[in-house]
C-alpha positions in Angstrom: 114.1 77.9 139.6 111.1 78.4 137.2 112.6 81.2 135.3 115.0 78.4 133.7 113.0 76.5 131.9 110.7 79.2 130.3 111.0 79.6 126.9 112.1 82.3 124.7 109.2 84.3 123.1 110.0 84.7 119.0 110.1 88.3 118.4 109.3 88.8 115.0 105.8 90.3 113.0 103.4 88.1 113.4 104.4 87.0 116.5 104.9 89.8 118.2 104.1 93.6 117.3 105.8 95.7 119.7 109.2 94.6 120.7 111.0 96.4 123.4 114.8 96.6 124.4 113.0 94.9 127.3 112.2 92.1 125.4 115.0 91.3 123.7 117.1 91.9 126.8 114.7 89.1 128.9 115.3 86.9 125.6 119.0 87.0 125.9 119.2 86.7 129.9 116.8 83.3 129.0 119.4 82.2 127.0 122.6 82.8 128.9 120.7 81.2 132.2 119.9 78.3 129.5 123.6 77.8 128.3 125.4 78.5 131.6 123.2 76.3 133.9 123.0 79.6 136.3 119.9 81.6 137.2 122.3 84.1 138.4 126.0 84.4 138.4 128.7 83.9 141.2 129.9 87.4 141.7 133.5 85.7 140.3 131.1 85.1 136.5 128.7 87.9 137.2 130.9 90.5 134.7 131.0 87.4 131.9 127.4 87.0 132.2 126.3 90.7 131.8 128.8 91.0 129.3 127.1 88.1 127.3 123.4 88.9 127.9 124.5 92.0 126.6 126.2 90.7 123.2 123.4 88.7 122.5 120.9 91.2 123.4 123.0 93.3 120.6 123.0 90.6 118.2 119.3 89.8 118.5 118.3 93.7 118.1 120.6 93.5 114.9 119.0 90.5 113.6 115.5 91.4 114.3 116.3 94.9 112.7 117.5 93.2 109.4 114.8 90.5 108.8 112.5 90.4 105.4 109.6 88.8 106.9 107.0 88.1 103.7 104.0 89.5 103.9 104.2 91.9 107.3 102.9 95.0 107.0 105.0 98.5 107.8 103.3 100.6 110.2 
């Protein structure tokens, strides 16, 4: 199981430029794998897992949305 150890990439200017839903969707599944222990999901937990990478997927494009970072230029 390499995938479950790898860390998450911050997603913030200057870190990183271009952030796609892609990215913030393979941040959240990093973290649900990371908090559940699971790689992937029993089909009896596979609805509560999707339902959580999705929530924090939300949360994270939110957060990222709504951050001041000092001195990053608009494009």
């Amino acid at each position: 199981m390499p995938d479950m150890c790898r860390s998450i990439k911050t997603l913030r200017p200057p870190y990183a430029e271009q952030v796609t839903s892609e990215d913030v969707h393979a941040a959240a599944l990093q973290y649900v794998r990371k908090v559940s222990g699971f790689r992937a999901p029993a089909a009896h937990n596979a609805e509560a897992f999707e339902r959580a990478v999705a929530t924090i997927a939300q949360a994270t494009e939110e957060l990222l949305s709504t951050l001041q970072v000092r001195g990053a230029h608009s494009h």
